[in-house]
Backbone bond lengths (Angstrom), bond angles and torsions (degrees), N, CA, C in turn:
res aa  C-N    CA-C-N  psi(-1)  N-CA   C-N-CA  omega(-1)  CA-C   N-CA-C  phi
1 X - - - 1.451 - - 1.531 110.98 -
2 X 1.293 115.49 -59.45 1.874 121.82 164.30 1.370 100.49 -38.11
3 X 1.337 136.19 -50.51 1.471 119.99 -154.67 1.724 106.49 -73.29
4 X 1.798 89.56 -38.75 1.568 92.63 176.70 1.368 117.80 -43.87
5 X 1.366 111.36 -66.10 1.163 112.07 -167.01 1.518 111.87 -71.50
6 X 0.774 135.26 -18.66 1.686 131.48 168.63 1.409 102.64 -58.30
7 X 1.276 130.75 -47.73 1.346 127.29 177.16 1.412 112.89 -47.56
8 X 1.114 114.21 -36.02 1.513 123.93 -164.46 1.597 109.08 -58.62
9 X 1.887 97.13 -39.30 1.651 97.44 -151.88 1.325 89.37 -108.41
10 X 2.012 99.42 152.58 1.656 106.66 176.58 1.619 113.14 -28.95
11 X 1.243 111.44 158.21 1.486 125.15 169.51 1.423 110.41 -132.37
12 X 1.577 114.18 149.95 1.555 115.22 -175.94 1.977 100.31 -85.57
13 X 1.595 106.79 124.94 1.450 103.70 161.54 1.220 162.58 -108.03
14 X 1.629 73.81 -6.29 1.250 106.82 151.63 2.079 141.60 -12.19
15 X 1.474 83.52 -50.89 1.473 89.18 164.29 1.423 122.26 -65.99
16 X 1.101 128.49 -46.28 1.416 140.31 -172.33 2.067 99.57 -40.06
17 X 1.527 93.91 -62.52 1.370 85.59 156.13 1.214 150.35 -55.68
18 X 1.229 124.81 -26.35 1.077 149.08 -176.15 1.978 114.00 -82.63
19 X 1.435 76.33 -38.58 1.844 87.17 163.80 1.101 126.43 -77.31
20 X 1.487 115.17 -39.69 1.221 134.64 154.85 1.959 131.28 -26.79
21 X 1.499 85.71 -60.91 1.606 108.33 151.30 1.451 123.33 -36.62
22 X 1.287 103.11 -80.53 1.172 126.79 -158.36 1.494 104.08 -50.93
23 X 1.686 110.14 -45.62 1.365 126.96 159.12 1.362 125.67 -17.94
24 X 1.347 112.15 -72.41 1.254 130.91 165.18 1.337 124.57 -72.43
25 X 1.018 98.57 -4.17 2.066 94.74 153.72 1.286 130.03 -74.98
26 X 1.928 93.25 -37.97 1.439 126.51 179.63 1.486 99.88 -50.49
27 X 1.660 103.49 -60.10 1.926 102.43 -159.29 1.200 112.97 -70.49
28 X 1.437 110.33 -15.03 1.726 120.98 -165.62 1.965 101.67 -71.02
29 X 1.135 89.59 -47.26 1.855 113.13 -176.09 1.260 98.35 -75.04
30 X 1.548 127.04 -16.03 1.425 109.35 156.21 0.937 141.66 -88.24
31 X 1.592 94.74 -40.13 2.027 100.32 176.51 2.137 94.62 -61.23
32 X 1.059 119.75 -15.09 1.170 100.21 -151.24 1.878 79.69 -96.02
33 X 0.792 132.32 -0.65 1.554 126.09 -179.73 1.698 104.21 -105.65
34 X 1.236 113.58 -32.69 1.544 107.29 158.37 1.464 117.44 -64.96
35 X 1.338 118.68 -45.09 1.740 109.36 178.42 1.442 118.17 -74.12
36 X 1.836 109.15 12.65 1.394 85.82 -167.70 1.984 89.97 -102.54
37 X 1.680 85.17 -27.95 1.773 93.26 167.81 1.265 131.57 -52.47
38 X 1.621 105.15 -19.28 1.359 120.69 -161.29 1.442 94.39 -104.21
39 X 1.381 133.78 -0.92 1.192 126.44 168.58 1.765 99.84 73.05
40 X 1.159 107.34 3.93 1.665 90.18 161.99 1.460 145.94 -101.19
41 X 1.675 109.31 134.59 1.525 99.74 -163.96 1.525 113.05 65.75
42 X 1.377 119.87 158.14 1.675 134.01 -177.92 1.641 116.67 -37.34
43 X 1.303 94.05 110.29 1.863 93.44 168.22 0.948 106.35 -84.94
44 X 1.203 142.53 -27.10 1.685 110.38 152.14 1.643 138.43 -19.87
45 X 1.697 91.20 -71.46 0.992 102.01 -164.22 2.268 125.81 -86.53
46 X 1.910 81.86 13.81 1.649 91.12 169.17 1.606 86.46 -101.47
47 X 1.194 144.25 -56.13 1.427 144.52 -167.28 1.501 97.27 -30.23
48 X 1.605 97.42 -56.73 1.998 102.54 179.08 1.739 120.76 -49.46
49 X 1.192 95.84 -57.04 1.420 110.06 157.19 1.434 137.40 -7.28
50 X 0.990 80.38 -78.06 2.092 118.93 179.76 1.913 100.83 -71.20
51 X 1.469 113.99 -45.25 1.677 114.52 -167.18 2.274 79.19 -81.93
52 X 1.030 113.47 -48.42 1.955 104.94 -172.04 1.350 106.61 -53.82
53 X 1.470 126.70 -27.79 1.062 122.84 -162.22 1.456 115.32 -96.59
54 X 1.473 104.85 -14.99 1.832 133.22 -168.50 1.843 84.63 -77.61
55 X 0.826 103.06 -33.62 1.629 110.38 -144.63 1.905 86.81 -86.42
56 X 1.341 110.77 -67.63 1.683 110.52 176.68 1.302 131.09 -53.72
57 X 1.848 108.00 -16.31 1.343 117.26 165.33 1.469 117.53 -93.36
58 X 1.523 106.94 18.84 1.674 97.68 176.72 0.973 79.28 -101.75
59 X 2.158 136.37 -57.47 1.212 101.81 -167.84 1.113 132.17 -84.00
60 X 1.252 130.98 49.01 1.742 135.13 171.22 1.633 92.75 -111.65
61 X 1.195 131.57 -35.15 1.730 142.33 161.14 1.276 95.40 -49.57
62 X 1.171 140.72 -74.01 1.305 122.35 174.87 1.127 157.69 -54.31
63 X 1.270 101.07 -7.26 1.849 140.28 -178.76 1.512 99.04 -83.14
64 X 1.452 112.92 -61.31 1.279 124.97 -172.75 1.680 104.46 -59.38
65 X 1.208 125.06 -43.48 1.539 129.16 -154.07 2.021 92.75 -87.22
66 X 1.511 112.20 -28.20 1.209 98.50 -179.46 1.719 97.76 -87.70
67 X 1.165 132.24 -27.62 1.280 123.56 167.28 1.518 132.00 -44.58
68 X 1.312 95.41 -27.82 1.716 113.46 175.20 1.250 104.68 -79.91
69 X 0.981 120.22 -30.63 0.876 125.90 -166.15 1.784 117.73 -69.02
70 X 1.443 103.76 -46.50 1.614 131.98 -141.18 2.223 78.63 -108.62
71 X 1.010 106.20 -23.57 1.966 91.86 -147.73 1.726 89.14 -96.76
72 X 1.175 106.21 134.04 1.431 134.54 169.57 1.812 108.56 -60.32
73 X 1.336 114.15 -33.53 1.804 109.40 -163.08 1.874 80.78 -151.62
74 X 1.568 92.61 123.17 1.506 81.95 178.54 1.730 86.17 -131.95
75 X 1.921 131.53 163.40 0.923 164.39 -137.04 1.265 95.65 -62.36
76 X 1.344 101.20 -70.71 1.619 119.48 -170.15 1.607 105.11 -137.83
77 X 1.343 133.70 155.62 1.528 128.76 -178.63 1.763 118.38 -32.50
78 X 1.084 131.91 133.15 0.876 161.82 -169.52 1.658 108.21 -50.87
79 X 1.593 96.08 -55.48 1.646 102.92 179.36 1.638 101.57 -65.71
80 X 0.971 130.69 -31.71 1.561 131.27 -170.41 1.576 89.68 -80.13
81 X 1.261 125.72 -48.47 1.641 104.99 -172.91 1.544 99.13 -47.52
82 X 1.079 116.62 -61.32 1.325 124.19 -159.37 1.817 128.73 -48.07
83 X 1.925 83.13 -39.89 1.392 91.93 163.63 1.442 132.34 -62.85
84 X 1.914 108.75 -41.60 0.939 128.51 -175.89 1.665 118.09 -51.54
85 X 1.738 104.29 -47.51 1.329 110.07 -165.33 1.691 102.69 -82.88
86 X 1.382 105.74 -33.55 1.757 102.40 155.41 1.396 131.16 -4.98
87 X 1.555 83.44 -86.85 1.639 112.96 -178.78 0.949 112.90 -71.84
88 X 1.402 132.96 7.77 1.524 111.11 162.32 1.654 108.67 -118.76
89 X 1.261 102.35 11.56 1.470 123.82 176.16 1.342 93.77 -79.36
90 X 1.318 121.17 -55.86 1.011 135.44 -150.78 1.530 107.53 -74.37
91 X 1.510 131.54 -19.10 0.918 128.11 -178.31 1.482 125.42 -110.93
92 X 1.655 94.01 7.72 1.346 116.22 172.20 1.805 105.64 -93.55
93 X 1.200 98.84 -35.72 1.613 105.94 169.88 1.571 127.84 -60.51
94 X 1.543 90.45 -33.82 1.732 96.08 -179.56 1.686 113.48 -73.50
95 X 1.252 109.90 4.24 1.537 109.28 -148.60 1.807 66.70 -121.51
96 X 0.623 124.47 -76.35 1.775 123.90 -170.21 1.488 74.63 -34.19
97 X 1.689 140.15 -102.16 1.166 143.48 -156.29 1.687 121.97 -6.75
98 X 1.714 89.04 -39.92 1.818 102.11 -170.31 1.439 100.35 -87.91
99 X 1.545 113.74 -28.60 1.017 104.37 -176.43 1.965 124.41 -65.48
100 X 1.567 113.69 -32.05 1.367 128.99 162.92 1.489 91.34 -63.68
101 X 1.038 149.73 -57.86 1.365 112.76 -159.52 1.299 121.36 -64.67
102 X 1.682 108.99 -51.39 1.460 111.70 152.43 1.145 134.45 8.33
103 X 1.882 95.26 -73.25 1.615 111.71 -177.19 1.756 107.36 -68.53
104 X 1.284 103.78 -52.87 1.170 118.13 -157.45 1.911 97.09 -50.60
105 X 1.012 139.05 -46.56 1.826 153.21 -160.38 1.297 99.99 -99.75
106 X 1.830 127.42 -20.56 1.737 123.20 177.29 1.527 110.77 52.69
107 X 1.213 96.58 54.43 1.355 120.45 162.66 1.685 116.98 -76.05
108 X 1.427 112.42 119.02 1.633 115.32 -178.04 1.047 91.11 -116.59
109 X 1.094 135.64 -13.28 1.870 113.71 -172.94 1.234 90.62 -161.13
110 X 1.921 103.58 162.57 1.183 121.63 -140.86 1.328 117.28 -137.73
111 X 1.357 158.05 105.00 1.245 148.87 169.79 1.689 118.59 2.03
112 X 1.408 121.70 153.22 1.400 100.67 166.09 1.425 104.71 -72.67
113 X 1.712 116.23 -43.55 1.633 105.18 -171.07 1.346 123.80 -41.99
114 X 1.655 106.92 -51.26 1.478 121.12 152.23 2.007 121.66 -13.35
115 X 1.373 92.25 -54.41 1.629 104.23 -150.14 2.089 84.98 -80.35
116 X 1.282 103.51 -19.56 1.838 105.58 -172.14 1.316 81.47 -86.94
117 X 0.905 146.03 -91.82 1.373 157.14 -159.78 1.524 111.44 -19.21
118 X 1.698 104.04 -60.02 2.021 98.41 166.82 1.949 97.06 -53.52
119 X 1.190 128.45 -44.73 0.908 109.57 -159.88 1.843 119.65 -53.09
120 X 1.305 92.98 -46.91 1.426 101.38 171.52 1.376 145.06 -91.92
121 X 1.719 93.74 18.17 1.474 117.37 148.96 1.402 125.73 -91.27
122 X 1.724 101.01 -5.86 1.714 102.30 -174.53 1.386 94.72 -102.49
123 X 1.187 132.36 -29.54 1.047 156.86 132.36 2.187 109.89 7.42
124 X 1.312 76.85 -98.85 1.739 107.61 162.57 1.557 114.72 -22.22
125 X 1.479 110.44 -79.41 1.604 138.43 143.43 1.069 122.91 4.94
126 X 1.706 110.54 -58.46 1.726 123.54 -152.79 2.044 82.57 -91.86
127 X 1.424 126.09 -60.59 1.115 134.44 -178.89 1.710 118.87 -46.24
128 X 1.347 105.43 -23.06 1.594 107.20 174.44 1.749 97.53 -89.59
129 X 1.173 133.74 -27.18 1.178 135.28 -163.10 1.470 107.02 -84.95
130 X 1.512 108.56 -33.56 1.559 101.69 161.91 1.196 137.38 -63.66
131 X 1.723 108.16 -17.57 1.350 125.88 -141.91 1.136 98.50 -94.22
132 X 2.048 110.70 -37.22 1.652 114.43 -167.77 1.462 113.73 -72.46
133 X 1.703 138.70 -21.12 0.920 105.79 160.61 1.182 139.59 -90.11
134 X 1.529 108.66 11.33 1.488 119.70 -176.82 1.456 108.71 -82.63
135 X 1.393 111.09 -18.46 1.740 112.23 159.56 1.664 118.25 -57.27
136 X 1.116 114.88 -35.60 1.668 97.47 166.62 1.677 137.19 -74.97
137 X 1.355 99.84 17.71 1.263 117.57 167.03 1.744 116.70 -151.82
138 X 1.391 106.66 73.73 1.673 100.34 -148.77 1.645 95.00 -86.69
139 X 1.251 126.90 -25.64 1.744 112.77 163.53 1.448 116.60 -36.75
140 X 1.402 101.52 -69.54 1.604 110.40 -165.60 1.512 121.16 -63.30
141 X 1.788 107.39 -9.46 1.299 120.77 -154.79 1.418 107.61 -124.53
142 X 1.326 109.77 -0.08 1.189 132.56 -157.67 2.031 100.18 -63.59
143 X 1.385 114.87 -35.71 1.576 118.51 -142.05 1.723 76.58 -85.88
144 X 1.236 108.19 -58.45 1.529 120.49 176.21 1.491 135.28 -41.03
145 X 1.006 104.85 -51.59 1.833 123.38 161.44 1.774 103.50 -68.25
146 X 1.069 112.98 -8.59 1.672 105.53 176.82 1.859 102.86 -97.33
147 X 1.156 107.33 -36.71 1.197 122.54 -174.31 1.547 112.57 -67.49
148 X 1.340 106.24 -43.95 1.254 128.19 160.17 2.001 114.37 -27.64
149 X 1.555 95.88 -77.95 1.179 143.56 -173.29 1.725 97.90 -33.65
150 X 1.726 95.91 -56.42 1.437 113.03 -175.27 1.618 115.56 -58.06
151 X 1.384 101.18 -63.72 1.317 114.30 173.48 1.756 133.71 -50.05
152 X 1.338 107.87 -24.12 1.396 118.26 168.01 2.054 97.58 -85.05
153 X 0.906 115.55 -27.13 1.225 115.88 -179.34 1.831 110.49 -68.73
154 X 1.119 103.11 -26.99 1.660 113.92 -166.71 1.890 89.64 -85.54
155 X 1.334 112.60 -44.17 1.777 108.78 -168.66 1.207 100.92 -87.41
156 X 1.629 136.16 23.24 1.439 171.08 -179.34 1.598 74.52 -93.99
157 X 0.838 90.91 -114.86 1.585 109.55 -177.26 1.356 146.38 -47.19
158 X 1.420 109.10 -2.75 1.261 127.82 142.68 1.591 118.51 -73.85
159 X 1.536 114.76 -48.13 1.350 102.80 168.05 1.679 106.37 -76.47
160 X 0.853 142.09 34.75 1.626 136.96 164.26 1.479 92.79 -91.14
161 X 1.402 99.43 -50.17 1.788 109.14 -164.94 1.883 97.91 -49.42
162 X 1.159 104.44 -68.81 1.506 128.71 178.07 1.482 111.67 -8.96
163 X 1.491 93.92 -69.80 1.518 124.93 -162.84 1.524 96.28 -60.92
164 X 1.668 108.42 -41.57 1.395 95.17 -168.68 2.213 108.85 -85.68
165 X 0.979 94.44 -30.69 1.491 91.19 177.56 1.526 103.44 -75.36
166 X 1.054 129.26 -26.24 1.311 122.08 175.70 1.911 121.42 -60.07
167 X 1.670 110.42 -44.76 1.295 127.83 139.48 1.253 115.72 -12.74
168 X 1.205 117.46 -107.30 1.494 142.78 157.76 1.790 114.66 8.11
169 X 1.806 91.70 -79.38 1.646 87.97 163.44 1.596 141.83 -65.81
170 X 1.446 109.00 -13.08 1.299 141.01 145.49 1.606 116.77 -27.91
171 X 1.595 101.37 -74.32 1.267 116.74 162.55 1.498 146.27 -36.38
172 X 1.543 91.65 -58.14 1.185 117.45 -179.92 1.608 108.52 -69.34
173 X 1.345 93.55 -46.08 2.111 100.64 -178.91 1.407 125.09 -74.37
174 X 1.468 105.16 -19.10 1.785 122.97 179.01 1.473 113.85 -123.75
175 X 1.211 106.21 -28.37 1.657 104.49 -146.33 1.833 96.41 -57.24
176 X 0.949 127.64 -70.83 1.776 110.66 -177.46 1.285 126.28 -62.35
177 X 1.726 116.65 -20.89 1.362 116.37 -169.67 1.542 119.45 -114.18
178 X 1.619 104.01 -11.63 1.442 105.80 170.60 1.456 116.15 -144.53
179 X 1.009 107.11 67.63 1.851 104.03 -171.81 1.027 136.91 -81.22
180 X 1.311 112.69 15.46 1.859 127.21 149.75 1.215 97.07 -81.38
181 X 1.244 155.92 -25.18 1.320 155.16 -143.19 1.509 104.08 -98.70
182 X 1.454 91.93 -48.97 1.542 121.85 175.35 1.676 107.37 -55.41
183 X 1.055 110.60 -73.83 1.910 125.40 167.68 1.441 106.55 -39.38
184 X 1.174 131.88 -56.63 1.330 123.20 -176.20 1.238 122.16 -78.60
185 X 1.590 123.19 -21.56 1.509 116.37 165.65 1.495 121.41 -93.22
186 X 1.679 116.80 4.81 1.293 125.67 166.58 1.344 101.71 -99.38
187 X 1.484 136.29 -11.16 1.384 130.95 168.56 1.459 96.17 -72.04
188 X 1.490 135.06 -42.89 0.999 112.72 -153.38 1.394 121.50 -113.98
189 X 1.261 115.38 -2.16 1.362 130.60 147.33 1.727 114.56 -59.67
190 X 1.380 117.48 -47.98 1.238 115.36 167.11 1.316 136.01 -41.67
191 X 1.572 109.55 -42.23 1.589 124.83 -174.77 1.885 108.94 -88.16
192 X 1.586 89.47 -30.98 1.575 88.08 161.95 1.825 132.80 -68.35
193 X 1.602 100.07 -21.27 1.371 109.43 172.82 1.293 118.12 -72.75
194 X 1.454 102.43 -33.32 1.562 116.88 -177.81 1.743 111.78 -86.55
195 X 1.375 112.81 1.97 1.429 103.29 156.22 1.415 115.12 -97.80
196 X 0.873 128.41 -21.47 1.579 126.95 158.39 1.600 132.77 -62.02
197 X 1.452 90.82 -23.70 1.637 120.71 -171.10 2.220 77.47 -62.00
198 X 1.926 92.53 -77.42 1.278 89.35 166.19 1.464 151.64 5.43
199 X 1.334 98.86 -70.17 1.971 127.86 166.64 1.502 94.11 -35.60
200 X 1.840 102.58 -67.04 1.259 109.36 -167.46 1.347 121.93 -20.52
201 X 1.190 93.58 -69.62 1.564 134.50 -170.01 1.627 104.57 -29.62
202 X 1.458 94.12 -63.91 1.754 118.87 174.98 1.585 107.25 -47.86
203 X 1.157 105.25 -40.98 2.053 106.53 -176.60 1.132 107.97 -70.01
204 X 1.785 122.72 -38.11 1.205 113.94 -163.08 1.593 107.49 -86.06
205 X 2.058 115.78 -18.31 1.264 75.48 177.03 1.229 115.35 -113.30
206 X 1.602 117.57 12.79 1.655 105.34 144.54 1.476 128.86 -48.38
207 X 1.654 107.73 -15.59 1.192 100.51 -160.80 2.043 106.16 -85.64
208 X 1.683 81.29 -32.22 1.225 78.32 -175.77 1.420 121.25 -109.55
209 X 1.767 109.50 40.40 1.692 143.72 137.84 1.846 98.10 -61.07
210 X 1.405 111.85 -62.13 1.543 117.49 -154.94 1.442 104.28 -45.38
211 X 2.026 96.45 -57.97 1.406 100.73 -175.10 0.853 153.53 -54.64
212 X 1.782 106.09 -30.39 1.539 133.51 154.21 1.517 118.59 -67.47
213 X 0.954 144.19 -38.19 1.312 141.44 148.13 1.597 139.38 -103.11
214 X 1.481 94.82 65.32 1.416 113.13 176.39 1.386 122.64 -146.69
């Protein structure tokens, strides 16, 4: 009966846009973290990139959290906005994170696992970006946003694979004869796993947007 009638009365939509945004901060900070893996063009100036873009997706996070704040009828429950815009905060943060280490060790070049790994964080990125406007119609969008959900879950687990063979050759190429070498490409394979970990994050709680309102 509550749900009925919530349908009835205006709703704020603001967010949709706002997610929308935030979206595209996400993919921007990705392609620009894959080209920096990919060794193409200035790593400088994707590192910059990725920290400008860290910075414009906090304040669209903040837009949203005072919107919850301020709006009488909001999309879908409130705690799920909150979660939602979180986690994709959150995976804009991890990528700033990799990006200081980066700087911090003066890293110019990159593993191949490395160079797959941006791939399947830009990857990740492009699939959450489809996903956010299919939340303003989550009945009709419902089969799709699950499918979605799945598929960022699978490049989940391809970069698990990654992370761990990437290790491995790590080992094998440094582990007795250069083990700062070793430390710094297991630092940074690590933080790269954990931006995908991220993605996750984003699938599961679209996913569990669908379930609650469907």
């Amino acid at each position: 009966m509550l749900g009925w009638f919530r349908r009835l009365l205006p709703r704020e939509d603001r967010f949709f846009d706002l997610f929308e945004q935030h979206s595209r901060t996400v993919v921007g900070a990705a392609d620009a973290m894959r080209s920096l893996l990919a060794g193409e063009g200035d790593a400088e100036a994707h590192c910059q990139r990725i920290v400008e873009l860290e910075d414009k997706a906090d304040d669209i996070t903040r837009e949203v959290l005072l919107a919850v704040r301020r709006s009488f009828i909001t999309p879908f429950d409130r705690g799920d906005i909150k979660d939602l815009i979180q986690s994709m905060d959150d995976a804009i943060d991890m990528m700033h994170k990799t990006v200081k280490t980066i700087r911090l060790f003066e890293q110019k070049s990159f593993d191949p696992g490395m160079r797959e790994m941006g791939e399947r964080i830009a990857e990740a990125a492009k699939l959450v970006a489809e996903a956010i406007p299919l939340l303003d119609r989550i009945g009709v969008n419902a089969h799709r946003l699950s499918e979605i959900a799945e598929e960022v879950t699978r490049v989940e687990g391809r970069s698990d694979e990654l992370h761990e063979e990437g290790l491995k050759d790590l080992y094998r190429r440094h582990g007795a004869s250069n083990p700062m070498a070793y430390i710094i490409g297991s630092e940074i394979y690590g933080e790269l796993e954990k931006v995908v970990d991220r993605f996750e994050d984003v699938a599961n709680e679209i996913s569990g947007i669908v379930i609650e309102n469907v």
